[in-house]
GURO-913793 format. One line per 4 residues: number of its first residue (from 1); their letters; for each residue x, y, z of C-alpha. Coordinates in pm, 1 decimal, decimal comma, always signed. Example, Ala and Ser with C-alpha at 12.3 -4.5 7.8 and 13.67 -1.06 7.14 Angstrom:
2
1 = AS = +1230,0:-450,0:+780,0; +1367,0:-106,0:+714,0
***
This chain:
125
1 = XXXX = -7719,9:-9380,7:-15733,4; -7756,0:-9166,8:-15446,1; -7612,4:-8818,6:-15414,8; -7379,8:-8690,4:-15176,1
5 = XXXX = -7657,6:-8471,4:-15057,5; -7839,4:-8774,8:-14994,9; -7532,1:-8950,0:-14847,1; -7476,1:-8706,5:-14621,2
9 = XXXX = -7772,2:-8669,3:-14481,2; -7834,6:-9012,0:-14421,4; -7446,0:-9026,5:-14239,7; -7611,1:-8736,3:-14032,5
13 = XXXX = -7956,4:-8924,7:-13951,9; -7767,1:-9291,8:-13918,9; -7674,2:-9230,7:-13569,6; -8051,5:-9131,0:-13470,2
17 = XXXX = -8193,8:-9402,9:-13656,8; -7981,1:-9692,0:-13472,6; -8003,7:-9627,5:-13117,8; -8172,7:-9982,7:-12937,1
21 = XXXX = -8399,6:-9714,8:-12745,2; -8568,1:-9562,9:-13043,2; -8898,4:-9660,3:-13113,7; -9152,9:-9477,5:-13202,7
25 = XXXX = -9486,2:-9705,0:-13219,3; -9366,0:-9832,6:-12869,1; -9588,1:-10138,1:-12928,5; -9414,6:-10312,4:-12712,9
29 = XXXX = -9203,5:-10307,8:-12368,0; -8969,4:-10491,4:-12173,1; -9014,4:-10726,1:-11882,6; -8930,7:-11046,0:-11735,5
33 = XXXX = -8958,7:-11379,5:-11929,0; -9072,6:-11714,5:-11820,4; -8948,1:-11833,6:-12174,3; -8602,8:-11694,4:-12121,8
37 = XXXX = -8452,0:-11365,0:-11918,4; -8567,5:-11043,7:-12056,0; -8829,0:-11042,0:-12323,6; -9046,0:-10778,1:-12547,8
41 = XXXX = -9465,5:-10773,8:-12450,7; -9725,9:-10652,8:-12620,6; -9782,3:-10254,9:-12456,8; -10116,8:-10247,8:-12624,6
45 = XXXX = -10403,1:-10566,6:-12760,1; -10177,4:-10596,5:-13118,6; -10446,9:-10727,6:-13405,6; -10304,9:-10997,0:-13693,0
49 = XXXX = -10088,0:-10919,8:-13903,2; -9941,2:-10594,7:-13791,4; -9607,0:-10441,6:-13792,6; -9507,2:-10447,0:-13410,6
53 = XXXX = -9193,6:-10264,1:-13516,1; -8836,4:-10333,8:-13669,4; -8604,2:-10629,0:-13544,9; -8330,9:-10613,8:-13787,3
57 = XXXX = -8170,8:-10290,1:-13924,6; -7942,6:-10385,6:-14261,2; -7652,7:-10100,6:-14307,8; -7414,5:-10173,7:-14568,3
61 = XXXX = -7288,2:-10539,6:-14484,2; -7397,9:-10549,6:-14094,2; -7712,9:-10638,0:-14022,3; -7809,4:-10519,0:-13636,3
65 = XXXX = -8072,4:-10664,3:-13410,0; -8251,8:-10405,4:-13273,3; -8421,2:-10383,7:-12923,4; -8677,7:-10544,2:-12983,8
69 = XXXX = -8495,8:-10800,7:-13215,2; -8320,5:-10882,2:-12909,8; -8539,6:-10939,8:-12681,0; -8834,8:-11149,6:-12865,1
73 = XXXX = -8798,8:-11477,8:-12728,0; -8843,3:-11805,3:-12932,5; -9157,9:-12052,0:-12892,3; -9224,9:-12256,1:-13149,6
77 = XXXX = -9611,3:-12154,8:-13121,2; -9526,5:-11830,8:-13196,0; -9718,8:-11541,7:-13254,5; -9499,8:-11290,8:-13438,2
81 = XXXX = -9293,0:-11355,7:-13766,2; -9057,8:-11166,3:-13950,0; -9127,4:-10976,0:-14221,1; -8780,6:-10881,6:-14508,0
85 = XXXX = -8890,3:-10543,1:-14626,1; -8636,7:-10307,5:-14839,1; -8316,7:-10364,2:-14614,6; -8471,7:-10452,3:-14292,3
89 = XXXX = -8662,7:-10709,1:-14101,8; -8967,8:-10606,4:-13977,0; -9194,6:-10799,2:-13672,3; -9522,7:-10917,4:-13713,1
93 = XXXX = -9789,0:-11054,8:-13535,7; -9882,1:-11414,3:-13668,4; -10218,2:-11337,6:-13452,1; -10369,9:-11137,8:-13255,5
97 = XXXX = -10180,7:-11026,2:-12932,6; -10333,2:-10970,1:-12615,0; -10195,1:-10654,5:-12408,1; -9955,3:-10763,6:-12167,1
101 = XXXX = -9854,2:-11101,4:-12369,3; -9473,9:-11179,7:-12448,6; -9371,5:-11110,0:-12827,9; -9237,7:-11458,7:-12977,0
105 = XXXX = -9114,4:-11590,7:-13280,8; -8980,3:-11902,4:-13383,3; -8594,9:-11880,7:-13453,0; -8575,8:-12163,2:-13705,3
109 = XXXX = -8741,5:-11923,7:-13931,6; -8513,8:-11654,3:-13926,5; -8290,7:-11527,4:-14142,0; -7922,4:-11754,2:-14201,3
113 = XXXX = -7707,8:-11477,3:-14010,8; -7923,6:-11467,4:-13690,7; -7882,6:-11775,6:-13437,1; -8142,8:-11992,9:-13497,0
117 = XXXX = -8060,8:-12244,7:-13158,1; -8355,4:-12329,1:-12874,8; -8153,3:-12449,6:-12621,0; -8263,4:-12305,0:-12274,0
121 = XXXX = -8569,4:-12180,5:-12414,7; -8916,2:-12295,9:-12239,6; -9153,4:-12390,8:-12419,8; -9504,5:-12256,0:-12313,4
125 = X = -9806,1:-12444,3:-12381,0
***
């Protein structure tokens, strides 16, 4: 069980930790899609298997997309995955990632709370 110290200090860090613009690997950056409006590419050449960065943030009962959970578009040749680790879902790459390529995942292997439809997504080859 957690302390009030502990408690308090994470009420005092929550606010920091959950802003969209916050992060600090900055693996990734955003730009127009040809999948689907706005989406998240790779900043930097990203090798297999490695943590791009956090997509869902669990608090309590809410779980929050965050930036970069929003804005990873679906393909169903994906190249990212997510990851469930301690409260949160983490992004990462299925393969390597070339600088400058969009961040994708396929949403019918998300988690049961996030929207898992396609429609108006194209697909890329």
């Amino acid at each position: 069980m957690k302390s009030k110290i502990d408690n308090k200090a994470f009420e005092l860090m929550k606010d920091v930790y959950d802003k969209d613009d916050i992060n600090i690997s900055k693996n990734y950056y955003l730009g127009n899609s040809d999948i689907h409006g706005t989406g998240a590419f790779a900043s930097r050449n990203i090798d297999s298997k490695e943590n791009i960065g956090t997509a869902i943030r669990t608090r309590g009962l809410d779980n929050d997309r965050t930036e970069l959970g929003k804005k990873v578009n679906h393909q169903f040749n994906n190249n990212s995955y997510l990851k469930k680790e301690g409260r949160d879902h983490n992004l990462y790459s299925a393969k390597k990632i070339n600088k400058g390529s969009e961040i994708t995942a396929n949403y019918k292997n998300t988690p049961h709370f996030i929207d898992s439809d396609t429609k108006g997504y194209l697909e890329l080859d």
